[in-house]
C-alpha positions in Angstrom: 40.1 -27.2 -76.5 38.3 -23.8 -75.5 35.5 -23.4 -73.5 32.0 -22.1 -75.4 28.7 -21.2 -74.3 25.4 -22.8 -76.2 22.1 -21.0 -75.9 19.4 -23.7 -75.1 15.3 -24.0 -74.3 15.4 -22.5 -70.8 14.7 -24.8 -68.3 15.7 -28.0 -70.1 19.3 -27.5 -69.6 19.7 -30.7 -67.8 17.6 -32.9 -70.8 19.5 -31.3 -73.7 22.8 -31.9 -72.0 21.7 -35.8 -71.4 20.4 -35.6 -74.8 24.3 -34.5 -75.9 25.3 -37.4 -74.1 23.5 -39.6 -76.1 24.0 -38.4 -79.6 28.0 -38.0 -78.8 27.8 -42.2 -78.2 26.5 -42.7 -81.8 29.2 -40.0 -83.4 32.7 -41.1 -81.5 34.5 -39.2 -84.2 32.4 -36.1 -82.9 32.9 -37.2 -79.4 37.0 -36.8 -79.3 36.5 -33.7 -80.1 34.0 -32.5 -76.7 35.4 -32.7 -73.6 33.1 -31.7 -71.1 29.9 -29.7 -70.8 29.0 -28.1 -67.9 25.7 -26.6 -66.0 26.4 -24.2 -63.3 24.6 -24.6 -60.4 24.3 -24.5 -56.8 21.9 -25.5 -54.2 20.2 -22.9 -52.3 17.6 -23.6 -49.4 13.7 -23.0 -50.7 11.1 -22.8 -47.7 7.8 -24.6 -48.3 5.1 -25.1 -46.5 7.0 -24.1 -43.3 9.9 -26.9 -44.5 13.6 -26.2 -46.0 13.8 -28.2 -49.2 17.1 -27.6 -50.7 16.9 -27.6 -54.6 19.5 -26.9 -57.2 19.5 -23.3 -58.9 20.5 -22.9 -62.3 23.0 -19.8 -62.4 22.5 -19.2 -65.8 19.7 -20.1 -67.5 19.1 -21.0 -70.9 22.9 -21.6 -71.1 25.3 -24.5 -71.3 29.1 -24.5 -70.9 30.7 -26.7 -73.7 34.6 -27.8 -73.4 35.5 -28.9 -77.0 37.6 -28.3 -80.2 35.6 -26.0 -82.3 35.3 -26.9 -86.1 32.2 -26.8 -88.8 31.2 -30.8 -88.3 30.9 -30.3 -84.5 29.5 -26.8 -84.4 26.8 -28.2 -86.9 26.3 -31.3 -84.8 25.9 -29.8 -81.5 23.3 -26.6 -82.9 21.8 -29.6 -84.6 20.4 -31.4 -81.3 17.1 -30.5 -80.6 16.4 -28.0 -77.5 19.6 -26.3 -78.5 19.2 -22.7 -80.4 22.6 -21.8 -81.3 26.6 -20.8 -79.8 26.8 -17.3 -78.3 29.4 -15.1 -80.5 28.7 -12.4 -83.1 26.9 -13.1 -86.3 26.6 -17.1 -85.4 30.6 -17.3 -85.1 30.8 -19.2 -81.9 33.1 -17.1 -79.2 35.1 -18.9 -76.5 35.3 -18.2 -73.4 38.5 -16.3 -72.3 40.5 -17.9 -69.1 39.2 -15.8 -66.7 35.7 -15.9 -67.3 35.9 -19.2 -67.1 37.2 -19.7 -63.9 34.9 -17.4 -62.4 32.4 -19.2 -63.6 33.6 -22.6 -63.0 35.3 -21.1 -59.7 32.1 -20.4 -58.1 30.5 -24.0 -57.9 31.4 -27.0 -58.1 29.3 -30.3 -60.2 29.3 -32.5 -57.8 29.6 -30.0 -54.5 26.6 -30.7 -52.1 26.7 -28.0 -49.5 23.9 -25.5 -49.6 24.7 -22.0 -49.9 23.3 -19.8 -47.3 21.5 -18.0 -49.5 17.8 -18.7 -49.3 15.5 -17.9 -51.8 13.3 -15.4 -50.0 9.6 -16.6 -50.2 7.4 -13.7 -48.3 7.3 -10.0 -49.3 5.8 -7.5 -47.3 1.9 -7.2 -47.6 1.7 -10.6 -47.5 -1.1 -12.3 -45.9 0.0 -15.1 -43.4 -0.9 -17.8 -40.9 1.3 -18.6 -37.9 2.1 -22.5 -37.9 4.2 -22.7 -34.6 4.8 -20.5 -31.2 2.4 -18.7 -28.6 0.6 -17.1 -31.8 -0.1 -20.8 -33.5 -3.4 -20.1 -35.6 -3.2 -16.4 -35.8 -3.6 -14.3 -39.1 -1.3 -11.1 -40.3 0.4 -9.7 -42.7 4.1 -9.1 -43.2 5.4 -5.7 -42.1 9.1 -5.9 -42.3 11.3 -8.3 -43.1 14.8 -8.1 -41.0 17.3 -10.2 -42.3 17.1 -13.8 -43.9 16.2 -15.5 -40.1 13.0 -12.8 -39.0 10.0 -11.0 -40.4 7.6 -9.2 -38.7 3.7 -9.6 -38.5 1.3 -7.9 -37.8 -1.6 -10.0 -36.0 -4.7 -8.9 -34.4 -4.2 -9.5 -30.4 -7.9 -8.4 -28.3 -8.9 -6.5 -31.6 -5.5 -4.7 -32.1 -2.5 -5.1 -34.3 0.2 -5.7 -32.6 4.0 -6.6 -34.7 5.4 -9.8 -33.4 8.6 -11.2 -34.7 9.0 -14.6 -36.1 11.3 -16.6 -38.0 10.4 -18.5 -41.5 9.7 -21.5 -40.4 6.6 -20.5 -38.1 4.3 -19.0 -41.0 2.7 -19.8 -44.0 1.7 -17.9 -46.8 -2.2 -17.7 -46.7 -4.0 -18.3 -50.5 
């Protein structure tokens, strides 16, 4: 069995897969022959509405890794399931994926892995215009001047008629509509 990679809607990777699922339960003669299928992702902290929500992020969108024996009644099956477009590989020749791609891919998360990465899906820019939720400048208005590093930005807020740049972290502004 070789590992192949299926082109699918974007953003209904996870319903096409389940959808798989299902059609492989009707077909068992079709089902020896997959193994596995695979969605990488990993969960990465999103900040909203001054709270850390930690979602999964789809690495590669659009995509789906498929362990199985490759042959004309389950390439035809699979490409068959609604959502799903086609195998990547030249001139609609499915490709595998060599050994090492694979366990890059594979390396780098894990299915059923539940520890956020510390990367945080940045969610000001600067120019923004903001409100302070939390500190000694709770209910002022700015905008972002400088973002530091993942933990600080910096505002500028009107203080007796003047801006003035204070530092805060994400968790003590809001993005103003």
């Amino acid at each position: 069995m070789n590992w192949y990679t299926l082109r699918v809607m974007s953003g209904k990777e996870e319903k096409i897969k389940d959808k798989i699922f299902r059609e492989l339960e009707y077909e068992k003669d079709i089902a020896s022959h997959v193994e596995e299928i695979l969605i990488p992702t990993e969960n990465v902290i999103d900040m909203k509405n001054g709270k850390k929500q930690v979602k999964k992020k789809v690495f590669f969108p659009g995509y789906i890794l498929l362990n199985m024996e490759m042959n004309n009644i389950t390439k035809f099956f699979i490409e068959g399931i609604d959502g799903v477009m086609s195998f990547v590989g030249p001139k609609g020749s499915p490709q595998s994926l060599n050994d090492s791609e694979i366990k890059r891919i594979v390396g780098s998360f894990d299915a059923d892995d539940d520890s956020v990465e510390e990367m945080e899906e940045m969610p000001f820019k600067v120019g923004d215009s903001v409100k302070v939720t939390d500190g000694p400048f709770k209910d002022f208005n700015g905008l972002v001047q400088e973002i530091n590093d993942k933990n600080r930005i910096k505002v500028n807020v009107n203080i007796f008629g003047r801006p003035t740049p204070i530092e805060l972290s994400f968790n003590q502004i809001l993005i103003e509509n």
